[in-house]
Every structure is written in C-alpha cells, then in structure tokens.
RODO-2510 file (C-alpha; in nm, 4 decimals, decimal comma):
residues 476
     n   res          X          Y          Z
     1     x     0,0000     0,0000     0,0000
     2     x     0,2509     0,2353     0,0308
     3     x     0,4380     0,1523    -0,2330
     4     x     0,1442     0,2484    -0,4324
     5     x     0,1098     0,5698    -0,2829
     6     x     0,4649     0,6403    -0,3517
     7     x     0,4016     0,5348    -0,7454
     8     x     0,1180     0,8032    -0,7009
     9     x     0,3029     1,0468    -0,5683
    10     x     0,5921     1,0460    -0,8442
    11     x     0,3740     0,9897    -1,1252
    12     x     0,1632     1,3267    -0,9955
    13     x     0,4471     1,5231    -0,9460
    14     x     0,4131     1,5806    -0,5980
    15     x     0,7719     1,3817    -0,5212
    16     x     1,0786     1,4909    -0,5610
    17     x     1,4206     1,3132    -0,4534
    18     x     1,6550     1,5382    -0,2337
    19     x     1,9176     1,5439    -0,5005
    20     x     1,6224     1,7076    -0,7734
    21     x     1,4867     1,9180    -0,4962
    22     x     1,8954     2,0450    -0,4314
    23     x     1,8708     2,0702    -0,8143
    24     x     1,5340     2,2607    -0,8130
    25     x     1,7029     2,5136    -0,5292
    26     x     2,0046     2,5775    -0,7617
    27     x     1,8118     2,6725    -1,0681
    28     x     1,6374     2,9115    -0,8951
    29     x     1,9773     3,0798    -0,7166
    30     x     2,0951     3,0749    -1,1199
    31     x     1,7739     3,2095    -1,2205
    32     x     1,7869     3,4784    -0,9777
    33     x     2,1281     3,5839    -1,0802
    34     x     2,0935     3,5800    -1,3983
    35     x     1,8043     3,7964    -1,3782
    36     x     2,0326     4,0663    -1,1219
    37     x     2,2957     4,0184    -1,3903
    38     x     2,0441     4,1434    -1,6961
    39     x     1,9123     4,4045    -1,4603
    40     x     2,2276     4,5669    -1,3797
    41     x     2,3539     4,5186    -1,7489
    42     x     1,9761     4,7235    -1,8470
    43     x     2,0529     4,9296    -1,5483
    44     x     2,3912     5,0651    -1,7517
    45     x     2,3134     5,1412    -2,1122
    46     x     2,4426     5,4315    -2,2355
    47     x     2,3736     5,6062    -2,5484
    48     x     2,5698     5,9064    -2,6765
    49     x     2,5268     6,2192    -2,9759
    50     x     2,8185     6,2981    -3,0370
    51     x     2,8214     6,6901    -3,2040
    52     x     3,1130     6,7826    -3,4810
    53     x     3,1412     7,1138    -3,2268
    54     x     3,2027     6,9116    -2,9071
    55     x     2,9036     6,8736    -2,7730
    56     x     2,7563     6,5631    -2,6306
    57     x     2,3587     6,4277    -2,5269
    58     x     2,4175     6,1828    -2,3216
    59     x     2,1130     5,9414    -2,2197
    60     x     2,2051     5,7160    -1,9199
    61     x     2,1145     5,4760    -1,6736
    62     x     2,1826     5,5588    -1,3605
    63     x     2,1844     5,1788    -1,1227
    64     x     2,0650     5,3720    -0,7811
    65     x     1,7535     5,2623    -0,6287
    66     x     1,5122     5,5431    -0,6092
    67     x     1,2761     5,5548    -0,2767
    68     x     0,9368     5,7234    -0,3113
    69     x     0,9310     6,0561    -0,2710
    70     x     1,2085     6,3510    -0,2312
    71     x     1,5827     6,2111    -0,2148
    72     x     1,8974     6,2825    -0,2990
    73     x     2,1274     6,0656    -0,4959
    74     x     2,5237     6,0633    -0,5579
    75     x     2,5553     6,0200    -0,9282
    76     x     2,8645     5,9160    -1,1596
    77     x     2,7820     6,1268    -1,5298
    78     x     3,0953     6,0382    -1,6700
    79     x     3,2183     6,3409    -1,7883
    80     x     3,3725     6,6962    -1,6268
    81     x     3,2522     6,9135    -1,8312
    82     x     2,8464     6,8390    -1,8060
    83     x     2,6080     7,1558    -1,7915
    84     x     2,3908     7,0669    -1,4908
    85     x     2,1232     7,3256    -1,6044
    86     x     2,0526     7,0517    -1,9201
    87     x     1,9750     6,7672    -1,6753
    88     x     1,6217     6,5761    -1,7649
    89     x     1,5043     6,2609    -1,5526
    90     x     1,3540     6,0274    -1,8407
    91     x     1,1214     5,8216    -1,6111
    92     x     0,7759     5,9349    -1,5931
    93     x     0,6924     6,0595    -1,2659
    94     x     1,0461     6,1139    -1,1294
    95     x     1,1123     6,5307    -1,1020
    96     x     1,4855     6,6691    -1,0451
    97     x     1,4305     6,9237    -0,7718
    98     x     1,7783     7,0459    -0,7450
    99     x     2,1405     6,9540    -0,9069
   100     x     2,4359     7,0032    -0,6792
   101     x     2,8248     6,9851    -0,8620
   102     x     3,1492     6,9729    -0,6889
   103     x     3,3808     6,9587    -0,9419
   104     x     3,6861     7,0423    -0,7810
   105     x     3,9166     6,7807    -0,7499
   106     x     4,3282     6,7184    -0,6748
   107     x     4,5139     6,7752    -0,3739
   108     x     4,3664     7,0995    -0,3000
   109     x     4,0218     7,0252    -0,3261
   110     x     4,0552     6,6922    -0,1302
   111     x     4,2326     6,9332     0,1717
   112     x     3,9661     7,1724     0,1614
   113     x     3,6895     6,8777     0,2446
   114     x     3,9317     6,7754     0,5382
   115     x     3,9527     7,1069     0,7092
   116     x     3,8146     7,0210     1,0653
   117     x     3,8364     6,6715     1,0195
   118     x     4,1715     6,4040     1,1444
   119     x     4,4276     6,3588     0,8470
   120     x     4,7685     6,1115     0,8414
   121     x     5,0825     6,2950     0,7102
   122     x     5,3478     6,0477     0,5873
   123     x     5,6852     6,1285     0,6633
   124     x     5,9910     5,9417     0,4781
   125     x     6,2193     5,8395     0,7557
   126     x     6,6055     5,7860     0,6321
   127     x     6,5432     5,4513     0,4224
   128     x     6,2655     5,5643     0,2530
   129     x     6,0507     5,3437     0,4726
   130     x     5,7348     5,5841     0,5183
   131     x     5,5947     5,6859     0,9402
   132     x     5,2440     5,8411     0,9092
   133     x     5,1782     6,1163     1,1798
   134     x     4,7942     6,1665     1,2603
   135     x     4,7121     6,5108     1,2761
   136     x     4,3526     6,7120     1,3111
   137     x     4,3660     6,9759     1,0105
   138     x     4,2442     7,3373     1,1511
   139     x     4,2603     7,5809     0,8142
   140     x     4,4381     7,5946     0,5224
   141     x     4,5098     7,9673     0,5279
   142     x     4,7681     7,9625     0,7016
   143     x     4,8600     7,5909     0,7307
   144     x     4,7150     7,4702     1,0812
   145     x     4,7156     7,0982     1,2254
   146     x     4,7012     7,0207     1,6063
   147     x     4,9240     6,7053     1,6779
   148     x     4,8892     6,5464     2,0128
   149     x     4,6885     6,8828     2,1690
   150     x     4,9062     7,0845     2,0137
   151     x     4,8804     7,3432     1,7073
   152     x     5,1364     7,3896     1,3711
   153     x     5,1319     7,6028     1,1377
   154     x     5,3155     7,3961     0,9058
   155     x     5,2095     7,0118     0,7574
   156     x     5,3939     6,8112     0,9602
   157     x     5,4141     6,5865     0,6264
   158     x     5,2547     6,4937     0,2666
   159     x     4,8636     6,4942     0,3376
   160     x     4,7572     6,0932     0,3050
   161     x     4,3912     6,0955     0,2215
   162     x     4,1288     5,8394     0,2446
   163     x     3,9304     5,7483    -0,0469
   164     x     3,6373     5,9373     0,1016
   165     x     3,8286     6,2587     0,0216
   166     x     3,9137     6,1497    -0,2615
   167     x     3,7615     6,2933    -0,6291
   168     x     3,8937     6,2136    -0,9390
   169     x     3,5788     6,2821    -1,1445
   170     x     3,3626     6,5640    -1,0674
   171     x     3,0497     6,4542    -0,7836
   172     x     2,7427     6,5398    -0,8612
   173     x     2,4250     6,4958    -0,6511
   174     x     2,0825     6,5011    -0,7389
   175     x     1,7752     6,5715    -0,5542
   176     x     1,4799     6,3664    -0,7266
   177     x     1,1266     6,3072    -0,6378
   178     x     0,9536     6,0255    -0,7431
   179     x     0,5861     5,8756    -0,7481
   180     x     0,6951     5,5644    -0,6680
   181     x     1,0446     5,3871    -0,5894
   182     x     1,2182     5,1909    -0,8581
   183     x     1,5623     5,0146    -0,9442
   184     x     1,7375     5,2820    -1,1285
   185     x     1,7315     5,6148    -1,2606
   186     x     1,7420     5,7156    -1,6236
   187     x     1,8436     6,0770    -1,6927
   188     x     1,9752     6,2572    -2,0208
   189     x     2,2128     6,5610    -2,0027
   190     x     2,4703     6,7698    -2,2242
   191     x     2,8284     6,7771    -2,2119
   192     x     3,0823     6,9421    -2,3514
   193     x     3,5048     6,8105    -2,4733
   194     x     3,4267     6,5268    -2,7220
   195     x     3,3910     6,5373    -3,1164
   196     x     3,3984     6,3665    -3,4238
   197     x     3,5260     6,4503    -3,7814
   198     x     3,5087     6,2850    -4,1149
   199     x     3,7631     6,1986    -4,3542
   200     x     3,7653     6,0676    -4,7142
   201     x     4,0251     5,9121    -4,9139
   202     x     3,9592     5,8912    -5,2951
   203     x     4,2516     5,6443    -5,5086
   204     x     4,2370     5,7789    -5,8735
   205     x     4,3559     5,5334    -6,1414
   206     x     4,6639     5,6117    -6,3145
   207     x     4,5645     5,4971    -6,6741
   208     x     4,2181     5,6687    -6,8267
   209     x     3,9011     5,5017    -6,8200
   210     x     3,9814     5,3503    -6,5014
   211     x     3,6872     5,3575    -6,2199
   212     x     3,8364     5,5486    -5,8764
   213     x     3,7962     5,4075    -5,5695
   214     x     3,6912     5,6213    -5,2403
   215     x     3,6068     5,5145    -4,8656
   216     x     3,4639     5,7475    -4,5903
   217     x     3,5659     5,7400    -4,2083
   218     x     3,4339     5,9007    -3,9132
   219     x     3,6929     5,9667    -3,5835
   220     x     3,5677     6,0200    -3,2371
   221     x     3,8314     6,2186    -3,0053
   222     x     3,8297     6,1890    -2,6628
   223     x     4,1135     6,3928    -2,5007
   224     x     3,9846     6,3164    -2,1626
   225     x     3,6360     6,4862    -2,0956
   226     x     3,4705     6,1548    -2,1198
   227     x     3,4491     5,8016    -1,9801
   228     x     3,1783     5,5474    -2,1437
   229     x     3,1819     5,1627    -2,1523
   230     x     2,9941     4,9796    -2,4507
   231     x     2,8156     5,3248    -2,5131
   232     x     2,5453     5,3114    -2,8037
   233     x     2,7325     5,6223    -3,0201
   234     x     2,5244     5,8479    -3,2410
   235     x     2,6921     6,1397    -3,5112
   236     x     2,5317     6,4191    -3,5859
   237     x     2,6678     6,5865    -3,8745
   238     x     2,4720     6,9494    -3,9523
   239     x     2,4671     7,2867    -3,8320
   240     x     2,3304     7,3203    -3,5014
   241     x     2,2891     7,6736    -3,3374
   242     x     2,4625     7,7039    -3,0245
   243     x     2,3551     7,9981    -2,7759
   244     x     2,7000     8,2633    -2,7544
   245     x     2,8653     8,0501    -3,0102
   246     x     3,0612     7,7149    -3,0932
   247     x     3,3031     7,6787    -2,8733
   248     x     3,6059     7,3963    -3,0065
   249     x     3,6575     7,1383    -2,7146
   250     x     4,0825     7,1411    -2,6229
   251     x     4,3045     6,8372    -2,6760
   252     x     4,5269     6,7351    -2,3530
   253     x     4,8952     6,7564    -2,3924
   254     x     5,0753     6,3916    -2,4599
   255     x     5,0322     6,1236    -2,7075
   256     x     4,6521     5,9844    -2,8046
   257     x     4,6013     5,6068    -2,8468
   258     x     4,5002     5,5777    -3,2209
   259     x     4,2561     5,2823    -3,2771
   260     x     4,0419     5,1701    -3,5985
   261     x     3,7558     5,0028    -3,5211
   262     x     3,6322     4,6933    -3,7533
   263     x     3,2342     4,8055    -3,7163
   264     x     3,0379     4,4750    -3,8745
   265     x     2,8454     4,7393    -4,0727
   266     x     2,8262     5,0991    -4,1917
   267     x     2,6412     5,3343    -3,9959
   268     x     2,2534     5,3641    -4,0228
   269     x     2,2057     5,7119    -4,1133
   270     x     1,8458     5,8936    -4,1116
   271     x     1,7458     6,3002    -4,1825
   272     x     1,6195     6,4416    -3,8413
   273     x     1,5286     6,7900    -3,8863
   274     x     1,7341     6,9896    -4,1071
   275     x     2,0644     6,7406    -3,9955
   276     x     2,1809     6,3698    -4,0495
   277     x     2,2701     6,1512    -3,7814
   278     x     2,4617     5,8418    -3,8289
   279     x     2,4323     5,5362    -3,5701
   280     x     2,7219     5,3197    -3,5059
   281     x     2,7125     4,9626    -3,5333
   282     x     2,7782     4,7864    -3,2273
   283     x     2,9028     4,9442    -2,8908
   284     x     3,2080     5,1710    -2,8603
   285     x     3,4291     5,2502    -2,6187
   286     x     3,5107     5,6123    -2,5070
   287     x     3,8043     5,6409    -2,2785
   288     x     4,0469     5,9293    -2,2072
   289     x     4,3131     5,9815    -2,4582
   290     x     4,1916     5,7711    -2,7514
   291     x     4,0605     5,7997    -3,0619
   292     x     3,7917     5,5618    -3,2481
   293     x     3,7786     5,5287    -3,6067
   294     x     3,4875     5,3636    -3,8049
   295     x     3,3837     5,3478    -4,1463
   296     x     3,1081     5,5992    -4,2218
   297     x     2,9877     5,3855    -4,5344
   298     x     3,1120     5,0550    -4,7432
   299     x     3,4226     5,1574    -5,0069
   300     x     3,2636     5,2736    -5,3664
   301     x     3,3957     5,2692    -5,7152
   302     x     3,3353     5,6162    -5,8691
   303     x     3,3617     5,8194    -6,1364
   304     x     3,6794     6,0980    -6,0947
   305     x     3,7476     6,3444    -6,3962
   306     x     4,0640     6,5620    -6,3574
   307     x     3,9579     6,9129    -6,4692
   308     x     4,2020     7,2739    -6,5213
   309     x     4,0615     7,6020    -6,4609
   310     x     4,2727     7,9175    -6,5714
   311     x     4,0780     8,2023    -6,3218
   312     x     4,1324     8,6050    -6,3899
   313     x     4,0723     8,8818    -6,1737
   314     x     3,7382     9,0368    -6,1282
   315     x     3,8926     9,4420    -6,1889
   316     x     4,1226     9,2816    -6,4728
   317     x     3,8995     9,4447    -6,7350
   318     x     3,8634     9,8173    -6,6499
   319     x     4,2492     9,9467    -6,6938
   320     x     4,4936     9,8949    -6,9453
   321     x     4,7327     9,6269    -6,8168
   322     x     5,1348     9,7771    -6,8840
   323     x     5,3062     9,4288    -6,7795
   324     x     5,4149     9,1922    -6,9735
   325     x     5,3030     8,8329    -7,0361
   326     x     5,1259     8,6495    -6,7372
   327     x     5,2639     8,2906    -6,6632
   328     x     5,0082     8,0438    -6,5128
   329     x     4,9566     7,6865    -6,3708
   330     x     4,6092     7,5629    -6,4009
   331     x     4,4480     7,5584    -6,0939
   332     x     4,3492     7,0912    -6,1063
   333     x     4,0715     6,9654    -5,9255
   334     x     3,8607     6,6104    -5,9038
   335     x     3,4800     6,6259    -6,0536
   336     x     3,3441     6,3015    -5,8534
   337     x     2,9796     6,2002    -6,0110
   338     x     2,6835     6,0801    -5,7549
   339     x     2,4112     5,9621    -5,8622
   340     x     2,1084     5,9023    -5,7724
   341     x     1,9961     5,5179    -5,7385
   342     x     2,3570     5,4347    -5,6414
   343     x     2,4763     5,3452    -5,2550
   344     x     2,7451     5,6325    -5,2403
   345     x     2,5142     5,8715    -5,4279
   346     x     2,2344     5,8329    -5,2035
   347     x     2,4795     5,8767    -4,9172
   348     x     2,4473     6,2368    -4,7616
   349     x     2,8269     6,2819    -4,6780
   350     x     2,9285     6,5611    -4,3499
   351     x     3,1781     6,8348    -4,4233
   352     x     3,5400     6,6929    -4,3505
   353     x     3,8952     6,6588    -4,5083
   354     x     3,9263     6,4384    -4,8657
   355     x     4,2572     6,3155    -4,9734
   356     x     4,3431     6,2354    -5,3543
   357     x     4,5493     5,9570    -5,3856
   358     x     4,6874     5,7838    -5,6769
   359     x     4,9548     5,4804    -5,7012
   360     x     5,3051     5,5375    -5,8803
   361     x     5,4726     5,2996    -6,1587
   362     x     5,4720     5,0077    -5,8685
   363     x     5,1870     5,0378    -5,7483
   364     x     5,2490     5,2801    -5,3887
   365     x     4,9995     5,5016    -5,3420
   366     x     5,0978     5,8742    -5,3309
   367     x     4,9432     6,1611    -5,1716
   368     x     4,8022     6,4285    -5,4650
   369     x     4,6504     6,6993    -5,2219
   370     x     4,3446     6,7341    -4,9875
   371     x     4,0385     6,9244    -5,0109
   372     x     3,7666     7,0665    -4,7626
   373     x     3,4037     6,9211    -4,8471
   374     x     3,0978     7,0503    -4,6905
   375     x     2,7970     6,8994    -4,6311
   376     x     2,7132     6,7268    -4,8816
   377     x     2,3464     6,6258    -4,9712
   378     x     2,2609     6,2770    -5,1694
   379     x     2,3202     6,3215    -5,5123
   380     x     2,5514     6,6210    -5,5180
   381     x     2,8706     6,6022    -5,6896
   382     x     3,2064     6,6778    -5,6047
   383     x     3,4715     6,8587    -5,6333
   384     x     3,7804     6,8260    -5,4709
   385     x     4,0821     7,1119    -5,5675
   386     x     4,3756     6,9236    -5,4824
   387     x     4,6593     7,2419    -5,6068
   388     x     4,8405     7,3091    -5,9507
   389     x     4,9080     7,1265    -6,2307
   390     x     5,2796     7,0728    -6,2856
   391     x     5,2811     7,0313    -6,6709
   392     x     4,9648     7,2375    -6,7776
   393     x     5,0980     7,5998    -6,8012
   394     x     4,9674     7,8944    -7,0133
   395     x     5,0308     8,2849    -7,0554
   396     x     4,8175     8,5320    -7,0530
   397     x     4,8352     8,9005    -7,1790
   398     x     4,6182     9,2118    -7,3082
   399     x     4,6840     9,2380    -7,6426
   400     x     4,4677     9,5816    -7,6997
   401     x     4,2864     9,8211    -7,4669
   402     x     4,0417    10,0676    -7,5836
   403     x     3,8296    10,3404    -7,4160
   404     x     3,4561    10,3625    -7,5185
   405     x     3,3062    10,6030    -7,3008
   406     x     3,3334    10,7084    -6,9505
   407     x     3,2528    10,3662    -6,8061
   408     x     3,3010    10,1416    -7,0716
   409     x     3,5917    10,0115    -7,2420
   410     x     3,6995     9,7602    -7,5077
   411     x     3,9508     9,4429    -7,4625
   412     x     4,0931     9,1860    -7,6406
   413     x     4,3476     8,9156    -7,4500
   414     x     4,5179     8,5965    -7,5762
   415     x     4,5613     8,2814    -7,3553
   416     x     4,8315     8,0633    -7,4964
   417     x     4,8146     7,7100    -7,3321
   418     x     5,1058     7,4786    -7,3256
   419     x     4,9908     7,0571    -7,2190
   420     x     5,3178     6,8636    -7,2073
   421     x     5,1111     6,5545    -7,0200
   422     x     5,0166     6,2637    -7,2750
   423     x     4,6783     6,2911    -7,2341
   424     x     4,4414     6,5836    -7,4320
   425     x     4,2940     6,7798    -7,1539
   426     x     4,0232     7,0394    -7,1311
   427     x     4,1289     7,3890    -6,9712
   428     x     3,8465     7,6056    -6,8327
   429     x     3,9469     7,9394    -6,8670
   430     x     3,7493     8,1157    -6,6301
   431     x     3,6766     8,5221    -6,6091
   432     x     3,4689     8,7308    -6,3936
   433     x     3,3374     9,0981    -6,4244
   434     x     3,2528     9,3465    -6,1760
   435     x     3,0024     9,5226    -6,3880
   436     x     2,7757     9,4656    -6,7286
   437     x     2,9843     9,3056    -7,0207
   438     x     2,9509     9,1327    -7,3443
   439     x     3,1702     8,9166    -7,5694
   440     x     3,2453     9,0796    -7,8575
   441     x     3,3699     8,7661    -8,0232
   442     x     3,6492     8,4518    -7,9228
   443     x     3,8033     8,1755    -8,1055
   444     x     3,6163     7,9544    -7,8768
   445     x     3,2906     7,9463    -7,7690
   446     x     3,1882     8,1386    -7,4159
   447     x     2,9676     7,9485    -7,1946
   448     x     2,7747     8,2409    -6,9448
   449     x     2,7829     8,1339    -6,6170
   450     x     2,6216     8,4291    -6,4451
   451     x     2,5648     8,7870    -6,4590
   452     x     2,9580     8,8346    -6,3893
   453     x     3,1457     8,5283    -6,5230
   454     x     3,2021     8,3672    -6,8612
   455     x     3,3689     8,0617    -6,9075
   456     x     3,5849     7,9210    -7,2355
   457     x     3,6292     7,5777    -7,2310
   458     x     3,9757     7,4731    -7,4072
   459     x     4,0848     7,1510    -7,5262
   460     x     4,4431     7,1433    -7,5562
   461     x     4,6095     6,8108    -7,7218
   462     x     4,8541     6,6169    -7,5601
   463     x     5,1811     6,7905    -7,5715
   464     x     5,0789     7,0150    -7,7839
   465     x     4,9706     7,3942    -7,7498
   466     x     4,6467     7,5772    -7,7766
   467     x     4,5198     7,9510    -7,7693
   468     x     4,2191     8,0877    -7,6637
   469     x     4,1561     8,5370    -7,8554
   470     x     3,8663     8,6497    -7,7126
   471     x     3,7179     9,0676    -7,7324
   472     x     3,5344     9,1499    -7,4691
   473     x     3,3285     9,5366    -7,3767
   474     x     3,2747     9,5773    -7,0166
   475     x     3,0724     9,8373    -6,8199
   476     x     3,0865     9,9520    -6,4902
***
C-alpha cells in the first residue's frame, strides 16, 4: 500500500528526490542571478550624440535605487565638463528638484573637504621606509594641524587621504522626487570636450578610363572629458545653433592612443530635422586619450574626372594692363559624379577633409593633395581642388585696350596654353566681371555662367599647345 502511494506520488508530481529538490534550489539561485545580472547590465546602457562642435547628449542609466518621494542621490555622469542646467530625468513621474556639482578635485580640493576633520601625514624616515603622523587639520590659510593637543602652522608631512576625500571625477548629486520607488534612474544631459570629424580618401587610377575608388571614415576624439563603456554612439553631422557661439573642445597635452575600429556594418544614417545623424554599429568605447575610427559607409567605385581652370581677376577688365606676359599653372581639381539610385550617391556625406590619392609605376599610393568638403546632400557632386598642375601651363596678356566712353571700355586678351602631359585635356578658362559686359567675339565658344562670369572651355592636345583670342566690352 505504500508503495502504491509512492508510485502516485511520483507519477503526480508531488515527489521529488533530495538530489532534484537540491537541483530545483540551484536553478532558482541561477535564475535569480541571472536575472540581477540582466538588470544591472539594463541598469547601464548608455547612449551618446556625439556633435562635430564638441558637444555631447548623453542618455544614461543611472543603477541607484530610487525611494518614493524627495531624495537625494550621488551620481557618476561620466564626464567633467556636463552643464547641470541641461539635466532631464527620463522616467515618468520622477522630477529633479535640485542639481548640486562639486567639481573640484586634486590635492587641493581633497584638503579643503578635510579642514576640521583628522588627516595622516606620511613622513619618509632615512630609508625611505614611510611613518604616518595623525594630525587634526584646523585651516588651510595659514597651514594649521594640532598634533597630540598641540597646534602647527606647518604640515607636519605629505597629506595621506582616504578614499572618502578622494575625487577624481567631478560629484554630482541630485535631488529627485519620485511617485513611486524603482531600481534605477534614467536621466539625459549635455556635455561638452568630445567630437567627431570625417575623412575621405579617394585612389584615382593612373591609366584613363579607369573607375576610382573612395572610402569614408568618421573619428571620435576623446582627449579626456569623457568616460563610457559599450556606449550606443550616435553622429550628428549638420549645423546646429549654439547659444553665444561654438566653442572647439581642447586636446590634452601627450600622445593619443590611435585605434580603428572593424564596425560589422556601416552606420545607419536617417534626416532628423534639417541634420543627419549616423548610428554606429555595435558598442564603442570612449576612454580618455583615444581615438575611435569607423567606417562611415562601405568603399565605392566612382567616377573621378581631372579638370584645369585658368581664373582672372574680377577688376582685370577696367584698366589697361602695362606688364608683360602672365605665366600660369592651371588651378586641377577632381569632378566626382553621384548619382542618384547608387549606394554612395544616395549617401548624404558631413563636411570633412578628402585626400586624392593615386599609385606610382609600382603600385604605392601617393598623396596628390586634400580638399575641404561641406555637407554634402545625396546626389551632389564633387569637387575636390587638390593644387596646380605641374605640366599644364599657359600665358596670358592684353593684347589691346580701348576706351569707349566714360565707363566702358573695349579688350581683347590671348591665352596661350602649353599641355606637355600625354593625355588631351580640357582647360576652363574662367573670367569674372565686376560690372555689365559682353563678348564681342572669341576663337572659342563662351559658356555664361552668371551675370559676372564667362567661361571658355579649351581643349588642348597632348603635348601640344592651344590659344584661346577672345574681345570682350565691359561696363561699370
């Protein structure tokens, strides 16, 4: 009979052994800690805006159990430079009623929260070995310690503090009320000392025809303002008003860890308002003194024509010129196509440094020049002045000069241009007026680009010679 019950028992479920019910017991301990573990881990995310002008929204979790009602809560922001006037609790029901920073911290500010309180002052006896003296620190101005009921005005040693004196990050502390107490507190703030800057590198071909190659990278500098573990990063790349102007976050003296990031994918990018913000794959690190590199989209094959421009002075019209034959370089840039329907024309690219590359005879890749890009919408082209052309010269000169009235006048010029590469290339010669004018006539056809500019577009053989006669009347 009671071996049946038994049977019973086990087959309802109503038995367990001691070993399962150990077993049971266990689970439960790793259930519960794996549940604090995911908690605390929730309790710490961290996301991040990063600004191109130094600034920084930070949204954090702060893991400090929040009672009901009005308390006040030592917080760790992460940063020294945060604006305490930007703080926002995130949690509904949970009010900030008051934000107190003491930001001081070093030596000095660690003996000013010890006046009035007992202090040891190490003293290195003749092998180095150190003897601490206990002392009860009276001011600061002058120097004042009472040893053993009596007063110095003098340290009788180097101040050793304990870590409660101790701040090597600025202390901030918050009074919060809240409707109701919960685990931790999530609050979003501004800072200031951190930013980010793009950077572009473009590899022209060195035979025509050949499709260039360019690849975009964003770097996040962190001099020291800022300390975030496996921080969610956001860049915001626009122009965002800033109330008595941008201020340029410093860089601390000494050499800055340089790290390139592998992110497993581009940013995500999306419009939000009248800027673009780009969100980082994965979680970043952002310590003192190092930089982060990421890749801002995946490399493209594009579309880079070299083009010469020949400019001219806007007064160059209204006086005779006396001098002599002008010798010029043409000014060479990069025209880099994007269009629409493509992945790096649909790419809205933010303002930063491009460098023009292109490999020599075996093959090393050699710096051609930089340019300066703005922001740069999807589907606008670029281009990217990289300096002079070496072996595309021309000379210029004024070949008659003729008064027409009391504002008008009459010129003819010559442009002789000299292409010793082995390529044909096209030479913009580019002019621009300060008043009314009109082309009289020119050996090649003028393009009007405005109400003060013409253009003549030259084609000049390979290492051979060609020359732009144009007559122009101008009126001012």
């Amino acid at each position: 009979m009671t071996e049946d019950r038994e049977v019973a028992r086990r087959q309802s479920g109503q038995w367990l052994p001691a070993v399962s019910r150990k077993t049971g017991s266990l689970i439960g301990m790793l259930a519960a800690a794996l549940s604090l573990i995911s908690g605390v881990l929730r309790a710490q995310e961290t996301s991040l805006t990063i600004y191109q002008d130094g600034r920084v929204v930070v949204r954090r979790t702060i893991p400090a159990p929040v009672p009901r009602g009005t308390s006040t809560l030592g917080v760790d922001l992460g940063t020294r430079n945060v604006d305490p006037g930007t703080l926002v609790a995130l949690d509904d029901g949970v009010e900030i009623r008051g934000v107190t920073v003491s930001a001081a911290s070093g030596p000095e500010a660690a003996l000013r929260r010890a006046v009035g309180q007992d202090l040891d002052f190490m003293i290195l006896r003749s092998d180095s070995s150190p003897r601490f003296v206990r002392g009860t620190l009276l001011s600061l101005d002058p120097q004042t310690v009472r040893v053993d009921g009596r007063v110095i005005y003098m340290f009788p040693g180097v101040p050793a503090f304990p870590d409660s004196l101790v701040a090597l990050a600025p202390r901030v502390d918050l009074t919060v009320d809240a409707a109701r107490a919960q685990r931790s507190l999530r609050l979003a703030y501004q800072a200031d000392g951190v930013q980010w800057r793009a950077s572009y590198s473009l590899v022209v071909p060195r035979g025509p025809g050949a499709r260039s190659r360019i690849a975009g990278l964003a770097t996040i500098e962190d001099p020291g303002a800022l300390t975030f573990q496996r921080a969610e990063v956001q860049l915001l790349a626009g122009d965002v008003r800033r109330n008595g102007g941008v201020s340029r976050p410093g860089y601390a003296e000494g050499a800055v860890m340089m790290r390139a990031t592998a992110a497993p994918a581009a940013p995500a990018e999306e419009a939000i308002g009248e800027t673009h913000l780009y969100t980082l794959a994965g979680a970043v690190d952002l310590l003192p003194g190092q930089s982060e590199t990421v890749a801002l989209f995946a490399p493209a094959d594009v579309a880079a024509e070299p083009e010469y421009l020949l400019r001219h002075s806007q007064y160059f019209f209204q006086v005779q010129q006396g001098q002599p034959e002008q010798d010029l370089h043409a000014e060479v840039s990069y025209l880099v196509r994007r269009p629409r329907g493509t992945m790096f024309g649909d790419t809205p690219l933010p303002a930063g440094t491009v460098r023009v590359l292109s490999p020599d005879s075996a093959g090393r890749l050699q710096l051609l020049g930089e340019a300066q890009i703005q922001h740069t919408p999807a589907g606008r082209e670029l281009h990217l002045t990289t300096g002079t052309a070496f072996d595309v010269t021309a000379q210029r000169a004024q070949v008659s000069f003729e008064l027409s009235g009391k504002n008008s006048s009459v010129s003819s010029y010559r442009v002789s241009i000299q292409n010793a590469k082995n390529d044909p290339v096209t030479v913009q010669v580019l002019d621009q007026f300060s008043g009314e004018f009109e082309v009289l006539s020119s050996s090649v056809p003028a393009e009007r680009l405005s109400a003060s500019s013409v253009r003549f577009p030259v084609v000049v053989a390979a290492g051979g010679e060609a020359t732009l006669e144009y007559r122009v009347r101008a009126r001012w």
